[in-house]
Backbone as CSV, one residue per row, in Angstrom:
resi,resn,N_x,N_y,N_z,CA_x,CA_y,CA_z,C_x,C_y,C_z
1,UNK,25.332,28.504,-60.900,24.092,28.593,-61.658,23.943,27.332,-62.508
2,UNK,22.598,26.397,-62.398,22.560,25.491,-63.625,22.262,25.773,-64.734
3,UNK,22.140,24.734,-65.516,22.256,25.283,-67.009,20.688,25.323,-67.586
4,UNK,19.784,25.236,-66.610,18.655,26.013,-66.805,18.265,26.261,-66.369
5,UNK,17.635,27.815,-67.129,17.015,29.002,-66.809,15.540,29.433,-66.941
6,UNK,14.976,29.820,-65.875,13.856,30.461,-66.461,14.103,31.995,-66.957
7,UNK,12.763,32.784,-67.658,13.260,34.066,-68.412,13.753,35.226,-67.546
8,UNK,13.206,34.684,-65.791,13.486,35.128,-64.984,15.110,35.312,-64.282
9,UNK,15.043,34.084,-64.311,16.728,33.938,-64.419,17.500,34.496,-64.923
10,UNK,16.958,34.584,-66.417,17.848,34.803,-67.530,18.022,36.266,-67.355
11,UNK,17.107,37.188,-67.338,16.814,38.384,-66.918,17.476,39.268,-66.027
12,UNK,17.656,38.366,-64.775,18.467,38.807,-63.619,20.061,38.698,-63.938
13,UNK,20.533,37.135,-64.355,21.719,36.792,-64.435,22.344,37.933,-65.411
14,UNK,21.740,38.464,-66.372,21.965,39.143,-67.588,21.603,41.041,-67.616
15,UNK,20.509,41.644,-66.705,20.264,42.453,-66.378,19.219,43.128,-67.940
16,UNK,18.683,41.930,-68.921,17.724,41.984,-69.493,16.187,41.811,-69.466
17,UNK,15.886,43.027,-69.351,14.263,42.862,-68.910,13.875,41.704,-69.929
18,UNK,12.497,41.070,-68.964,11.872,39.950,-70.197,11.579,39.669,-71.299
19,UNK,10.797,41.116,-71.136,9.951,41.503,-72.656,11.092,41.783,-73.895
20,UNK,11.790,42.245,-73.325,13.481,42.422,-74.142,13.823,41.027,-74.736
21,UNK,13.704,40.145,-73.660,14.365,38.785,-74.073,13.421,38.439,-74.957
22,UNK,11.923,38.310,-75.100,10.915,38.117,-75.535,11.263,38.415,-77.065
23,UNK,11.105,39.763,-76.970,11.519,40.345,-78.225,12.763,40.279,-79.144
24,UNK,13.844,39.736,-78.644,14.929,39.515,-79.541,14.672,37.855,-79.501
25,UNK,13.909,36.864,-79.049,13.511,35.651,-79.364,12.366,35.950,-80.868
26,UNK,11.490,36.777,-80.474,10.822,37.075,-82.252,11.644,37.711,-83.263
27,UNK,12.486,38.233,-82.910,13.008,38.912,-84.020,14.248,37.657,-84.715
28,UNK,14.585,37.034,-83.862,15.553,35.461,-84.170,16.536,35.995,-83.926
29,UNK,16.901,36.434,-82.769,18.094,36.762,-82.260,18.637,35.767,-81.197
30,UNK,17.630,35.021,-80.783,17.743,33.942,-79.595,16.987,33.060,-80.420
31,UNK,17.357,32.092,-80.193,16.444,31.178,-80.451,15.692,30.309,-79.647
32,UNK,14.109,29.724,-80.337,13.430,29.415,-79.434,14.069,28.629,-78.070
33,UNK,13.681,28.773,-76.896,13.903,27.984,-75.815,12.950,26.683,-75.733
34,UNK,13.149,25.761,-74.786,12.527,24.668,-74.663,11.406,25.316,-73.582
35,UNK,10.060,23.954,-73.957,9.234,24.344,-72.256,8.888,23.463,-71.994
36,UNK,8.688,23.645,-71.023,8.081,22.989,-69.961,6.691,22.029,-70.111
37,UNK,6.181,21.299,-69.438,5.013,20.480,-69.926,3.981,21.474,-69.999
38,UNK,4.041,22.382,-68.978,3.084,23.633,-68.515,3.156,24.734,-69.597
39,UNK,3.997,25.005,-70.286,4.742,25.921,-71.546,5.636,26.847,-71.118
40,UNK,5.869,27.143,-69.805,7.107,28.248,-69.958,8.298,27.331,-70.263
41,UNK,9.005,28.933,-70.470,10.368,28.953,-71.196,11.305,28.356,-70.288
42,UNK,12.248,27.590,-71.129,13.190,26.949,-70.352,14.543,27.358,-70.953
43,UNK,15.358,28.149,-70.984,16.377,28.544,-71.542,17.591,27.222,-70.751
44,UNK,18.836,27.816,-71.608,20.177,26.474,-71.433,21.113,27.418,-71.638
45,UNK,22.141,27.599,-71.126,23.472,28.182,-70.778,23.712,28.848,-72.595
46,UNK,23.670,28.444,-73.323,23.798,29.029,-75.074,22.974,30.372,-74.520
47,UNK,21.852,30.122,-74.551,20.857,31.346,-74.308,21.162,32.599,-73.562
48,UNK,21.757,32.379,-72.069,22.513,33.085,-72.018,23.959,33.853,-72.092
49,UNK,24.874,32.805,-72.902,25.944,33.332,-73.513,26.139,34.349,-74.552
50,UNK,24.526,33.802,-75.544,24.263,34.848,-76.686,23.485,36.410,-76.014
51,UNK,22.789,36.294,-74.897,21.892,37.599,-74.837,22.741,38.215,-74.195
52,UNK,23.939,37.514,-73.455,25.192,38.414,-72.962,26.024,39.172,-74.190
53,UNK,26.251,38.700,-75.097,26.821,38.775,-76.521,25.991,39.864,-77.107
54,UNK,24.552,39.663,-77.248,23.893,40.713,-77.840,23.407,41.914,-76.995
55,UNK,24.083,42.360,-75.721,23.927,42.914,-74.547,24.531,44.346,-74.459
56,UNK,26.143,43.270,-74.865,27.244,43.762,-74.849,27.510,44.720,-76.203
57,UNK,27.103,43.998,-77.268,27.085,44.647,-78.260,25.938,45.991,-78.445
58,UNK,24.779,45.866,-77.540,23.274,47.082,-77.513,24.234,47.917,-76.962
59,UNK,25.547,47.513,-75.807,25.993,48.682,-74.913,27.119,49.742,-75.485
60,UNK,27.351,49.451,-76.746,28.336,49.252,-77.340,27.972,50.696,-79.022
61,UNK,26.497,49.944,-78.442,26.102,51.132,-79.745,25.866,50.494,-81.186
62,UNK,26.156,48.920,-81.563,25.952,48.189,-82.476,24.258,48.367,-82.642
63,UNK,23.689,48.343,-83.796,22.563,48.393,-84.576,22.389,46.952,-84.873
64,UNK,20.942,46.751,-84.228,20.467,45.625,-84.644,20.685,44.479,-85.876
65,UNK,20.748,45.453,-86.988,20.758,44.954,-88.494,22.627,44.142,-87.986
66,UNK,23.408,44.875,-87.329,24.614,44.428,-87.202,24.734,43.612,-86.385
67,UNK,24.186,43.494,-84.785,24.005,41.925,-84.141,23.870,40.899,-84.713
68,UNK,22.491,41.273,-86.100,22.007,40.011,-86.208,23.117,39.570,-87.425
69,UNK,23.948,40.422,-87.604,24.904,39.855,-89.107,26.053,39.291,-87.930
70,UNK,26.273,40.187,-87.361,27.623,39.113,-86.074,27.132,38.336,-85.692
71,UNK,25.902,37.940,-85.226,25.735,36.259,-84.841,25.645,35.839,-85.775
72,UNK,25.163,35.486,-87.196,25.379,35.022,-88.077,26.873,34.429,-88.584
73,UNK,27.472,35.410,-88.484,28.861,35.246,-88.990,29.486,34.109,-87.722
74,UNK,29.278,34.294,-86.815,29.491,33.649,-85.790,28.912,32.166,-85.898
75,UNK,27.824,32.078,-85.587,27.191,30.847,-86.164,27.528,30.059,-87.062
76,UNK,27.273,30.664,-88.759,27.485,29.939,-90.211,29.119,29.500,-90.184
77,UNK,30.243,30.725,-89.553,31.600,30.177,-89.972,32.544,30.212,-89.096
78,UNK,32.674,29.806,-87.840,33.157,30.142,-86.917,34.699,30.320,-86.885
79,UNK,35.068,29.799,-88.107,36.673,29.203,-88.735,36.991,30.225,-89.484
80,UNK,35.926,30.940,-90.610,36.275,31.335,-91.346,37.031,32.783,-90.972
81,UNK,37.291,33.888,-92.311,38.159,34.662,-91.537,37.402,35.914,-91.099
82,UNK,37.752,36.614,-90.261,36.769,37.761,-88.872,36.568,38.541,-90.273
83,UNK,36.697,38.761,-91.535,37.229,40.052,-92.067,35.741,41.084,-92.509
84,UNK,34.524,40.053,-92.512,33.061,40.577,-92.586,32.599,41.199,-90.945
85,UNK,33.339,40.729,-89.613,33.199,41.156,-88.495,33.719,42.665,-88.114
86,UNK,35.268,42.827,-88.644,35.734,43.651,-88.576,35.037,44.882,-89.587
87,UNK,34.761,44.338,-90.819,34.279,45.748,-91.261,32.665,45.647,-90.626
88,UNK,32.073,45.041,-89.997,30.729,45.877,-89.458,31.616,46.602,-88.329
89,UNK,32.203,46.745,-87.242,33.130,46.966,-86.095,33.405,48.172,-86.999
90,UNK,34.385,48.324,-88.277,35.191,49.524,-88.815,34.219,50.948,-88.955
91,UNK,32.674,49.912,-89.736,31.446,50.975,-90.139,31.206,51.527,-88.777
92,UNK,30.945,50.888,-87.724,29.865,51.371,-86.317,31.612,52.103,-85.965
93,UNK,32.713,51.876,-86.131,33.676,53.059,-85.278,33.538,54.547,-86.411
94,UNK,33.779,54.223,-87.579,33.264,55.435,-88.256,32.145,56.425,-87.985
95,UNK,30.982,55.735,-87.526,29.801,56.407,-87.384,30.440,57.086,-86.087
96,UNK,30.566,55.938,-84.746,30.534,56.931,-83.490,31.705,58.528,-83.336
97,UNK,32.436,58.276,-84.598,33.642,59.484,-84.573,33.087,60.684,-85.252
98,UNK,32.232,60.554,-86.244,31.523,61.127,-87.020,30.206,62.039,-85.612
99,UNK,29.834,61.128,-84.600,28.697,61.463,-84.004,29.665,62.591,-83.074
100,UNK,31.032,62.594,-82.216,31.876,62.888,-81.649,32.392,64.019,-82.382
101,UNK,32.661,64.008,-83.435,32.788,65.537,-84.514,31.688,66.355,-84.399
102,UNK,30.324,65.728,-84.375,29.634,66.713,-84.162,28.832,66.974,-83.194
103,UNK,29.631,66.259,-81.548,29.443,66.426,-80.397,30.021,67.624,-80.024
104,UNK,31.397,67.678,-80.375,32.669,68.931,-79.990,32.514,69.851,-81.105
105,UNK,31.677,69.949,-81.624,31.503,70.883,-82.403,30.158,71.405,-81.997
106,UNK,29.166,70.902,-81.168,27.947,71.504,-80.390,28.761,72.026,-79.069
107,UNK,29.721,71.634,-78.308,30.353,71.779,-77.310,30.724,73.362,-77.512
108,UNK,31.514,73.551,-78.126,32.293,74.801,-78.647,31.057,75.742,-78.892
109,UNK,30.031,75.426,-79.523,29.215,76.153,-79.941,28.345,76.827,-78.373
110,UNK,28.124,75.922,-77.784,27.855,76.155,-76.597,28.173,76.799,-75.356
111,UNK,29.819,76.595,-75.574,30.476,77.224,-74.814,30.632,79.070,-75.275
112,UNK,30.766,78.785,-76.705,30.430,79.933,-77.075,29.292,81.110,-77.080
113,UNK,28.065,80.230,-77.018,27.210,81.078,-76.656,27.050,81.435,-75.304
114,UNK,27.820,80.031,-74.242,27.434,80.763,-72.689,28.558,81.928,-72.253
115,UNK,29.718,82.118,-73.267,30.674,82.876,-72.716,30.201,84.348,-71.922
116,UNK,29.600,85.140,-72.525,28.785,85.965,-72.470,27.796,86.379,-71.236
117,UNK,28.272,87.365,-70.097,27.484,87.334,-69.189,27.181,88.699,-68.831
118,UNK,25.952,88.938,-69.637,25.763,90.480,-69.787,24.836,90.768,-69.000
119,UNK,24.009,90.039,-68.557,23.195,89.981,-67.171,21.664,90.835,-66.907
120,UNK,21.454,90.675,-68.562,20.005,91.206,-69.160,19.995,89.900,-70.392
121,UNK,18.845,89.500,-70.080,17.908,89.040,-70.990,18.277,89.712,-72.685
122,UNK,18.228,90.755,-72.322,17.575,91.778,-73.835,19.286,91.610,-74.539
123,UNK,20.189,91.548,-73.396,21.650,91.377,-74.239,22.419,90.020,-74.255
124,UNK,21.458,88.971,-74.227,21.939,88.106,-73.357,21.825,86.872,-75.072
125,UNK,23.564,86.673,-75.338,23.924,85.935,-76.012,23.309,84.204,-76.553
126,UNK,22.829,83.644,-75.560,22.215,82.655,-75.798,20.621,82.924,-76.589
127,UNK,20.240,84.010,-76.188,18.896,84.501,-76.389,19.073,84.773,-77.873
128,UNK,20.119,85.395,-78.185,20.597,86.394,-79.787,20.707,85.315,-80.375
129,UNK,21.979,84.077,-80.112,22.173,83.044,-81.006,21.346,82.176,-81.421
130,UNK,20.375,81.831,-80.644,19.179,80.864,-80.524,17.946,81.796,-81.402
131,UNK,17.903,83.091,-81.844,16.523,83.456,-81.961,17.215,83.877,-83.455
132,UNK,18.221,83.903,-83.872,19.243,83.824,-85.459,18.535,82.986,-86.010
133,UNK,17.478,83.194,-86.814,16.876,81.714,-87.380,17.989,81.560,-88.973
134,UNK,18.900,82.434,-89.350,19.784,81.882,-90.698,21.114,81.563,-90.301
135,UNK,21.222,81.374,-88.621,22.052,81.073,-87.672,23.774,81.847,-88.526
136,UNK,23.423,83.269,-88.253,24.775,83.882,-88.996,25.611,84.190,-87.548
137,UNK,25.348,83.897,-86.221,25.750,83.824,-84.709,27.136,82.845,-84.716
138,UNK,26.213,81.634,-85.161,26.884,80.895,-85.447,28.215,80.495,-85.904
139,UNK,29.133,79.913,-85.011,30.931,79.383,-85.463,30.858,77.995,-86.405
140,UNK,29.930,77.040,-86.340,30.111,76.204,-87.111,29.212,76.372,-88.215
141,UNK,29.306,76.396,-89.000,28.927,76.807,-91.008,28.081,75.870,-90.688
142,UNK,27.877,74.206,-90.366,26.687,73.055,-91.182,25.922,73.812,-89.971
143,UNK,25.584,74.039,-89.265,24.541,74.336,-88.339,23.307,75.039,-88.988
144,UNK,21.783,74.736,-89.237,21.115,75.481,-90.437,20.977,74.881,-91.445
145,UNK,22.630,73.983,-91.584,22.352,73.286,-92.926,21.257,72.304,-93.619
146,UNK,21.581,71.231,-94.625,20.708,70.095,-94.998,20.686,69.200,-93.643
147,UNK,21.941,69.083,-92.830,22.253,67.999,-92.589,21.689,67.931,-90.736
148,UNK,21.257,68.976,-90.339,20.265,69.018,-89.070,19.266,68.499,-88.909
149,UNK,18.492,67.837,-88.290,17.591,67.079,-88.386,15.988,68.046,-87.373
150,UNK,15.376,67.541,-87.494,14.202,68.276,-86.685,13.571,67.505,-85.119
């Protein structure tokens, strides 16, 4: 591959739709590309090293606000020490364990309500637990709580 790209290129080589690339170029996640006399985009091997970088990190579950602080950090100090990298990395592993607590804790709940195979509607456990609107069916206590969302 040479070291320039059209957005097309870039797109394929990378498996980022355009408008994607488009859009993390406005937001200053890429920076502008060169063009052409005609005006399209002319990207250069950087361009796609970073949208691989910020790719990897979308696949990863990193939040925008946090890409754009890891390329930064990346950029401004490349020497200096990882220790602002690692705690965005420490925050986003906290969150996904936190999301995983209350994955296996819908799991169980689930399993719990399908245990039940009474083979009427009118006795039929999923129907009872689900129509509990102060969810007292319920094995896990926050379920109902503040912390459910709509």
């Amino acid at each position: 591959m040479s070291d320039a790209f059209t957005i097309g290129d870039l797109s394929r080589a990378t498996g980022v739709k355009a408008t994607t690339i488009r859009f993390y170029e406005a937001e200053g996640l890429l920076p502008p590309p060169g063009r052409t006399e005609g005006g399209h985009r002319v990207y250069a091997r950087a361009h796609l090293d970073r949208l691989g970088f910020i790719r990897h990190a979308r696949e990863l579950g990193f939040a925008m606000e946090d890409i754009r602080e890891l390329l930064r950090l990346a950029d401004a100090a490349p020497d200096a020490p990882c220790e602002g990298a690692d705690a965005i990395a420490r925050r986003h592993l906290a969150g996904v364990r936190e999301r995983l607590a209350r994955l296996r804790s819908l799991e169980a709940e689930l399993e719990r309500m399908t245990a039940c195979h009474n083979g009427r509607v009118a006795e039929c456990r999923v129907i009872e637990v689900l129509a509990d609107a102060a969810h007292g069916h319920c094995a896990d206590p926050t379920h109902g709580g503040a912390g459910v969302k709509d």
